[in-house]
PASEBA-1860 file (N, C-alpha, C; in nm, 3 decimals):
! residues 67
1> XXXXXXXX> -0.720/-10.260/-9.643/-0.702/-10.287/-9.502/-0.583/-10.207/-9.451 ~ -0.579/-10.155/-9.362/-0.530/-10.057/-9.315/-0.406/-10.183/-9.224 ~ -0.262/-10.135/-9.210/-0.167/-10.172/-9.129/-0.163/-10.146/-8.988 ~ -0.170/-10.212/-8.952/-0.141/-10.186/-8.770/-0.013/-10.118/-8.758 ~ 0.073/-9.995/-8.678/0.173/-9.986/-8.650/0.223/-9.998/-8.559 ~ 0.377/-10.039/-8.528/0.445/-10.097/-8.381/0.504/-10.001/-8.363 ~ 0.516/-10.020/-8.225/0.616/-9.902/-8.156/0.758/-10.002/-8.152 ~ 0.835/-9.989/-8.173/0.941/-10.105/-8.180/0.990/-10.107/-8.085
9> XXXXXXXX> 1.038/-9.967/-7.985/1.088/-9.969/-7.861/0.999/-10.049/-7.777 ~ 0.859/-10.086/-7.823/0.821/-10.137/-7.670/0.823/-10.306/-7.722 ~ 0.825/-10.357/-7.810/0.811/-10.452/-7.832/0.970/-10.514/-7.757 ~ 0.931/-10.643/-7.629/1.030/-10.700/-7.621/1.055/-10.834/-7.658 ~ 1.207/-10.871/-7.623/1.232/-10.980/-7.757/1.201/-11.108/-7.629 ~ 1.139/-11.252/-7.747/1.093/-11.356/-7.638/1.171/-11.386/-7.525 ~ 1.307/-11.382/-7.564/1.402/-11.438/-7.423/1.465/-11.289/-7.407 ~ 1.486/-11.243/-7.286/1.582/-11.115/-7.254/1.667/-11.129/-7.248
17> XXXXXXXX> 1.769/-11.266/-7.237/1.912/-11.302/-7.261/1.953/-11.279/-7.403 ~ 1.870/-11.300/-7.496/1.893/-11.331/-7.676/1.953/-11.171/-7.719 ~ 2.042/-11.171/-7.784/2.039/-10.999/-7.846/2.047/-11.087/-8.031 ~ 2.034/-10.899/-8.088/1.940/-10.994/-8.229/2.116/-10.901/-8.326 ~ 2.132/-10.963/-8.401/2.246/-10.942/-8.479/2.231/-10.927/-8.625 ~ 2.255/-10.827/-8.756/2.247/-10.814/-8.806/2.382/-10.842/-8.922 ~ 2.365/-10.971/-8.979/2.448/-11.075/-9.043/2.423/-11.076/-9.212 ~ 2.578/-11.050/-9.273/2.537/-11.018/-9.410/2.612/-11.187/-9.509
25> XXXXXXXX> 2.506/-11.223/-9.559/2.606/-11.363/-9.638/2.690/-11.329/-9.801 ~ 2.728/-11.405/-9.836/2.746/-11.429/-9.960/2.604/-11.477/-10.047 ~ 2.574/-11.450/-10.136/2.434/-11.507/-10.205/2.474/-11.649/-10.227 ~ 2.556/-11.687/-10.232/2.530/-11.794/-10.285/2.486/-11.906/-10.129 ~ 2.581/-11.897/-10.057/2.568/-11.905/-9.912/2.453/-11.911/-9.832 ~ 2.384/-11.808/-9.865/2.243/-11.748/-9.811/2.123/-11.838/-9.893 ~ 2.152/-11.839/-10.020/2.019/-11.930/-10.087/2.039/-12.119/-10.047 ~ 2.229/-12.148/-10.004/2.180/-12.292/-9.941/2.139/-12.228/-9.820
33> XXXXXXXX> 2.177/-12.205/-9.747/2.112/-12.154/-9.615/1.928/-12.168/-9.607 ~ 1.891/-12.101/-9.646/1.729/-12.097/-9.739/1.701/-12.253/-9.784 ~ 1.744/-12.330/-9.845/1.715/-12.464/-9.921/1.698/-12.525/-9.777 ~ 1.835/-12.534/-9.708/1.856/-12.611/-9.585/1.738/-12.623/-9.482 ~ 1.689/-12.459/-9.462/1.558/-12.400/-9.355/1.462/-12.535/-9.424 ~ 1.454/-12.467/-9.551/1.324/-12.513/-9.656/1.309/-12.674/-9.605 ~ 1.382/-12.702/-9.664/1.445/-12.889/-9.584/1.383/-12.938/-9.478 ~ 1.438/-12.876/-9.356/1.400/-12.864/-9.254/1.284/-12.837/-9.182
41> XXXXXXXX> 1.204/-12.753/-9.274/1.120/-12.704/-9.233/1.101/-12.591/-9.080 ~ 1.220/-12.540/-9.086/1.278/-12.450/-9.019/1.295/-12.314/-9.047 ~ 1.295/-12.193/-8.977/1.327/-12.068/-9.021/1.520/-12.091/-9.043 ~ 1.518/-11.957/-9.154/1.658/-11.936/-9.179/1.751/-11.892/-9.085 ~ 1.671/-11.815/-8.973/1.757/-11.776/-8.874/1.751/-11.909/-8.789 ~ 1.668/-12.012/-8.788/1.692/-12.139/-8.685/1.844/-12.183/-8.771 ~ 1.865/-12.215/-8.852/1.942/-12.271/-8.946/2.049/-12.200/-8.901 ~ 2.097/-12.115/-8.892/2.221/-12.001/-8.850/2.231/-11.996/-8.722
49> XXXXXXXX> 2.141/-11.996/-8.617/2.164/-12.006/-8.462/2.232/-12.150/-8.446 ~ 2.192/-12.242/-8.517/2.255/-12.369/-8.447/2.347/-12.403/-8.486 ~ 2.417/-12.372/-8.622/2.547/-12.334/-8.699/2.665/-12.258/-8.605 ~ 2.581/-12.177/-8.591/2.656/-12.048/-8.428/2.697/-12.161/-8.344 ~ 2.577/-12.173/-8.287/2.630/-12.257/-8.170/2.704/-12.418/-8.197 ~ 2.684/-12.489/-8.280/2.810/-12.569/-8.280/2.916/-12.530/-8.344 ~ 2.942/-12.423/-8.402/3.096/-12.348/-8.430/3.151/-12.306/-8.276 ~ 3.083/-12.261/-8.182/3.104/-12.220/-8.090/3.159/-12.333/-7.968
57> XXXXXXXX> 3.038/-12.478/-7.978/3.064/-12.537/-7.905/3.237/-12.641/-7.949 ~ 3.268/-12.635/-8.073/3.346/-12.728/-8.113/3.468/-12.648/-8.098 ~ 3.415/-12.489/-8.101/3.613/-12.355/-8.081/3.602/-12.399/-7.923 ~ 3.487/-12.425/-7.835/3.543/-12.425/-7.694/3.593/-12.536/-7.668 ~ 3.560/-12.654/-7.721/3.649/-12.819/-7.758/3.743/-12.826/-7.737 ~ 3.833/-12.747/-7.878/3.949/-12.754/-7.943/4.018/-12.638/-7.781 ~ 3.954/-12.535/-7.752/4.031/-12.422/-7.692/4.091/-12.516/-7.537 ~ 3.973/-12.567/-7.507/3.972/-12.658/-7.349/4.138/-12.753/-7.362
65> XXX> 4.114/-12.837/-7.504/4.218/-12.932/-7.534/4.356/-12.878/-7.537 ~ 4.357/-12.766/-7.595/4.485/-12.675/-7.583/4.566/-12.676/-7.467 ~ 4.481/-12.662/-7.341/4.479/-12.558/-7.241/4.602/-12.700/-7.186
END
């Protein structure tokens, strides 16, 4: 069976706000990461976006409380 090929430039990404980031772990890091998805029944990148974002939401917490 023959592969379909993509043009990658035209393919756009589901949300046009999202940009896509290329993130390197520790192995050991990366395989709980993987268990966690598995768990979940979630992709690995779901598992890491929402990690993002409550690291993010809890630095703007702490930053607000500072202020």
């Amino acid at each position: 069976m023959k592969r379909k090929t993509v043009d990658k430039r035209k393919v756009t990404p589901q949300n046009p706000s999202w940009v896509r980031a290329s993130v390197s772990f520790p192995s050991d890091v990366y395989q709980i990461l993987g268990e966690l998805a598995k768990n979940k029944k979630v992709s690995l990148a779901w598992v890491v976006r929402e990690a993002a974002e409550r690291y993010v939401a809890e630095a703007k917490a702490e930053n607000e409380k500072s202020k």
